[in-house]
C-alpha positions as a LaTeX table, in Angstrom:
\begin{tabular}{lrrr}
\hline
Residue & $x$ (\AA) & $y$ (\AA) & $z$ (\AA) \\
\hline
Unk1 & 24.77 & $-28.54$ & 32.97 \\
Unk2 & 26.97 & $-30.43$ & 30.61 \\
Unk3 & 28.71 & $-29.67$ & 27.45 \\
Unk4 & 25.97 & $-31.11$ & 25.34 \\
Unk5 & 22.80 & $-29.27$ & 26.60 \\
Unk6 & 25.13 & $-25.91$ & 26.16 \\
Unk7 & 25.51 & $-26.82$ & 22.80 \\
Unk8 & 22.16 & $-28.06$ & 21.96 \\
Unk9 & 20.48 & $-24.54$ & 23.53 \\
Unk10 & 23.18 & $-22.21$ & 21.66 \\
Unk11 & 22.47 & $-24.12$ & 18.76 \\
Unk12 & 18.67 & $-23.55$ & 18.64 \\
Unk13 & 18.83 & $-20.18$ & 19.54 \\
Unk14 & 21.49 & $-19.44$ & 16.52 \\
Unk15 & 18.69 & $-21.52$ & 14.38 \\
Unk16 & 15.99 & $-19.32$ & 15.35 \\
Unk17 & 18.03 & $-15.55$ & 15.36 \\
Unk18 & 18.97 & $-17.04$ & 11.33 \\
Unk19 & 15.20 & $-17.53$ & 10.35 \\
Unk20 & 14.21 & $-14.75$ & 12.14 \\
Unk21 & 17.05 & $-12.61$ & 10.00 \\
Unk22 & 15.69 & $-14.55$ & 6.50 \\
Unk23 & 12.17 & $-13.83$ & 7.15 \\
Unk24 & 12.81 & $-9.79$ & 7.66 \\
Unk25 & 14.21 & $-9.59$ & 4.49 \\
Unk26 & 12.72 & $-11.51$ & 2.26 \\
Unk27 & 9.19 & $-12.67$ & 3.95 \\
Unk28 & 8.17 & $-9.36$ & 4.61 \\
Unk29 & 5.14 & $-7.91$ & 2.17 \\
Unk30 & 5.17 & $-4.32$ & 0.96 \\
Unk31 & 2.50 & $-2.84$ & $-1.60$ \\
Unk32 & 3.38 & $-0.50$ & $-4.01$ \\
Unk33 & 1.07 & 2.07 & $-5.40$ \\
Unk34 & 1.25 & 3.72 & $-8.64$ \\
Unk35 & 0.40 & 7.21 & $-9.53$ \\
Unk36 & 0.00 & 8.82 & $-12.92$ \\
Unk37 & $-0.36$ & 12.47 & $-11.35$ \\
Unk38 & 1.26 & 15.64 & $-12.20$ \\
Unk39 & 4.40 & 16.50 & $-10.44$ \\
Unk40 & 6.44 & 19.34 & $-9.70$ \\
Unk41 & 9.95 & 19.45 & $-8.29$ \\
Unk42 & 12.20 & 22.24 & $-8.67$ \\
Unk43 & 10.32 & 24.50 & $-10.42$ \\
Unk44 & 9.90 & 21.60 & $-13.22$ \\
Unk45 & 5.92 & 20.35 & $-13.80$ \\
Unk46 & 5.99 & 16.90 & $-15.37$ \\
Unk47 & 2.13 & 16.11 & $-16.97$ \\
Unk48 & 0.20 & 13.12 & $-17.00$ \\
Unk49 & 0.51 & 10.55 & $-19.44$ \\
Unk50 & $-2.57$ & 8.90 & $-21.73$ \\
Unk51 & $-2.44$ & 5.83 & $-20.61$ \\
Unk52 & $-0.02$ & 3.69 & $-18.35$ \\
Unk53 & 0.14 & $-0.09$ & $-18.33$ \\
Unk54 & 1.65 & $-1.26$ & $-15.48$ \\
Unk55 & 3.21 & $-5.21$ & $-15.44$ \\
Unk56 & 4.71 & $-7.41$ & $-12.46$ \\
Unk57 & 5.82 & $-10.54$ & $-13.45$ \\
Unk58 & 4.17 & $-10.35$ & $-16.98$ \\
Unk59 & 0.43 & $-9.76$ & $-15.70$ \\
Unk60 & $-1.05$ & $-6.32$ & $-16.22$ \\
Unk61 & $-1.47$ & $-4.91$ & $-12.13$ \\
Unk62 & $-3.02$ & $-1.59$ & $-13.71$ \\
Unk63 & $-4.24$ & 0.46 & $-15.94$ \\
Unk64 & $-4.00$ & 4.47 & $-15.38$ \\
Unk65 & $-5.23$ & 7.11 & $-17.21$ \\
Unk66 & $-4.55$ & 10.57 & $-16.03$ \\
Unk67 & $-5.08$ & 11.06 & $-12.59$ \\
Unk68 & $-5.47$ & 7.41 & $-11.68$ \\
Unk69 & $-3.48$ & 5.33 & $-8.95$ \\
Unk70 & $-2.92$ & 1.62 & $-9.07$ \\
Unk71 & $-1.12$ & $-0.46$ & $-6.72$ \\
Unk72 & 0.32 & $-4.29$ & $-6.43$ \\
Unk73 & 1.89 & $-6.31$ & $-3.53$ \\
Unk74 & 5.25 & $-8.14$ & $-3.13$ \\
Unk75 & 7.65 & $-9.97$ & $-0.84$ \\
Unk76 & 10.92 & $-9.04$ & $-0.49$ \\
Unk77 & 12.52 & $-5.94$ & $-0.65$ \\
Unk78 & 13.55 & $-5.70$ & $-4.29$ \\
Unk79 & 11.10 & $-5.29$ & $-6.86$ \\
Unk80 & 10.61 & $-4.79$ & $-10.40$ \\
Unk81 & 7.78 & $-4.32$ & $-13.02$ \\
Unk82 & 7.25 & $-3.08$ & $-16.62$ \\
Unk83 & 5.19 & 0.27 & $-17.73$ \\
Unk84 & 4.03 & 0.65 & $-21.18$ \\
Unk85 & 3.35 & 4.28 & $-21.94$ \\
Unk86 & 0.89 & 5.94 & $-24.51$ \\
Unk87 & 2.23 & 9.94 & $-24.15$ \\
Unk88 & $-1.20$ & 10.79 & $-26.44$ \\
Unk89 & $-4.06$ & 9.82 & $-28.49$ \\
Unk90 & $-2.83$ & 7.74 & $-31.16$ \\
Unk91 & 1.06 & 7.44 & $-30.11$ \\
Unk92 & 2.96 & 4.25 & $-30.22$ \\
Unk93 & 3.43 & 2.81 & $-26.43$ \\
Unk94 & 6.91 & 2.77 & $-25.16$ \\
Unk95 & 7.91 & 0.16 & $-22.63$ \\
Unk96 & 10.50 & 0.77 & $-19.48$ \\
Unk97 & 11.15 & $-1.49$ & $-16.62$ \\
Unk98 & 12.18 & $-0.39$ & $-13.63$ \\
Unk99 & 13.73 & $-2.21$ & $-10.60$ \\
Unk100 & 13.72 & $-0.90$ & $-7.42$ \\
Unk101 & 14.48 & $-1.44$ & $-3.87$ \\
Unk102 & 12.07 & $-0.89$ & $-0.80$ \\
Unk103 & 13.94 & 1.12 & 2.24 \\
Unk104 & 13.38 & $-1.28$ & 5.33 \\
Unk105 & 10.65 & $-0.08$ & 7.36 \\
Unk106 & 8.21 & 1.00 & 4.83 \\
Unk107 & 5.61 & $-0.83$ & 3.87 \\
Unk108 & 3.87 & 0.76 & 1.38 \\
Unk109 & 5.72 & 3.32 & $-1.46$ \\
Unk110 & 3.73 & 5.87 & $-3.88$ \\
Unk111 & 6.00 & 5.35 & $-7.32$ \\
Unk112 & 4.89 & 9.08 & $-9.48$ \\
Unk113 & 5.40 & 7.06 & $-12.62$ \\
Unk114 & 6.06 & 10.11 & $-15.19$ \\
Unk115 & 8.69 & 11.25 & $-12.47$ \\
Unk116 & 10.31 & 7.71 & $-12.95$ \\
Unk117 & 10.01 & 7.69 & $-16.19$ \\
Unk118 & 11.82 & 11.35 & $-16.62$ \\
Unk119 & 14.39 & 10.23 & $-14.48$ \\
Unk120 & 14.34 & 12.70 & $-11.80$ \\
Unk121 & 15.62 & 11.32 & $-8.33$ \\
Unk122 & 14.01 & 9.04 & $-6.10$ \\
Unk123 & 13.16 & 11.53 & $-3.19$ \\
Unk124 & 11.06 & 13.51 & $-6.30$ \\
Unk125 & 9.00 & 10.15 & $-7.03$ \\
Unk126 & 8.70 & 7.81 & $-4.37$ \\
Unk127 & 7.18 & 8.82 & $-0.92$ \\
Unk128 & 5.78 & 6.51 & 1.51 \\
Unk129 & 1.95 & 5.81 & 1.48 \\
Unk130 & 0.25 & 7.30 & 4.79 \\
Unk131 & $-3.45$ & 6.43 & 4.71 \\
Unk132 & $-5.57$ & 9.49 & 5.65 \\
Unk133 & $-7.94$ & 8.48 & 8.94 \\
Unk134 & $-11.84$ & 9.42 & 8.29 \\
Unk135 & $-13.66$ & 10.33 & 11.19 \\
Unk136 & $-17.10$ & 8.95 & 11.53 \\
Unk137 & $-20.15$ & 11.22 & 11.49 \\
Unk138 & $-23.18$ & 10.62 & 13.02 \\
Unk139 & $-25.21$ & 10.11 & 9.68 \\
Unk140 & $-22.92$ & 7.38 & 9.51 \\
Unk141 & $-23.45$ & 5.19 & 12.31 \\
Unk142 & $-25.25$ & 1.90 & 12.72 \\
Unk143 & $-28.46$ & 2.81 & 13.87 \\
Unk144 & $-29.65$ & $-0.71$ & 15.96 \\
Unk145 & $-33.13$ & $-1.69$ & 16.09 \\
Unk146 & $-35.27$ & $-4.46$ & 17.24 \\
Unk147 & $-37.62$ & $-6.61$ & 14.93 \\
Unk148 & $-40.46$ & $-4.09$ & 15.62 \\
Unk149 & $-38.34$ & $-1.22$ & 14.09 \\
Unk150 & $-37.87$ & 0.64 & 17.32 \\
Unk151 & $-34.49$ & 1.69 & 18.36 \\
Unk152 & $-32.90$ & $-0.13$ & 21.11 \\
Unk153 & $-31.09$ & 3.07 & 22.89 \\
Unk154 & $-34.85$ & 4.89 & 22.54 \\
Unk155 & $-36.97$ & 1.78 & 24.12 \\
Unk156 & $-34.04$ & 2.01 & 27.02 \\
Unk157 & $-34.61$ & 5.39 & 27.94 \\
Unk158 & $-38.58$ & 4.99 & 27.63 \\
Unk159 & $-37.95$ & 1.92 & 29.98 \\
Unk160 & $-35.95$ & 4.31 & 32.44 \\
Unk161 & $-38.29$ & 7.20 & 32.51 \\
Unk162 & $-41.62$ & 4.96 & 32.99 \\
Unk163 & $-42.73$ & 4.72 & 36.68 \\
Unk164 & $-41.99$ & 1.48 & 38.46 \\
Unk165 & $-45.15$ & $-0.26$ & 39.82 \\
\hline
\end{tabular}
């Protein structure tokens, strides 16, 4: 092979490793979820607050009462929103922004927002989000039937059992 098709194929293949490297970091989607739960680390129990208004980008992505998880999704790996924050009935809400940087590899982060907001550390609020599997139960399987209404698997069986002839 000569010089030039060397080139050419080292070239391309420096092209494509460079995009590849662009689009892991910053093409690469990640949801966030946001919890307004109670928390307890070190023997410290941090309540609920009233209300929490959470903002990306200046449009509201949730609204929490106590108890109540809300989530948004991004690109990238850094990421930063705005939380307005009734503490009770009647109070004044206080606004806080936060910025904060996914760890590579996780693709979706609970944020315990009155942990943020007290400033513990980040192992005490964030955790990655594992969705719990639900088994299926037999009440809640399709059922398939024919126009008639009879059950497919049933008209099978009665089809097996009759006598040939």
């Amino acid at each position: 092979m000569n010089m030039r098709k060397v080139l050419f194929r080292v070239g391309t293949v420096a092209v494509l490793l460079a995009i590849a490297a662009c689009m892991m970091v910053i093409g690469r989607g990640h949801t966030v979820y946001f919890d307004n739960k109670k928390l307890e680390y070190n023997g410290q129990t941090l309540d609920t607050y009233r209300r929490i208004n959470v903002f990306v980008n200046g449009e509201q992505v949730a609204k929490l009462s106590a108890k109540d998880r809300g989530m948004a999704t991004f690109t990238g790996q850094k990421f930063s929103f705005d939380i307005e924050v009734t503490k009770e009935k009647g109070d004044e809400p206080v606004t806080y922004t936060f910025p904060i940087t996914v760890p590579y590899g996780m693709d979706g982060i609970v944020l315990n927002l009155p942990g943020m907001i007290e400033g513990l550390p980040e192992e005490a609020y964030a955790s990655e989000f594992v969705p719990v599997a639900t088994e299926t139960t037999p009440e809640d399987e399709e059922i398939v039937t024919d126009e008639f209404g009879i059950s497919i698997e049933s008209a099978e069986d009665t089809a097996e059992a009759a006598p040939e002839g």
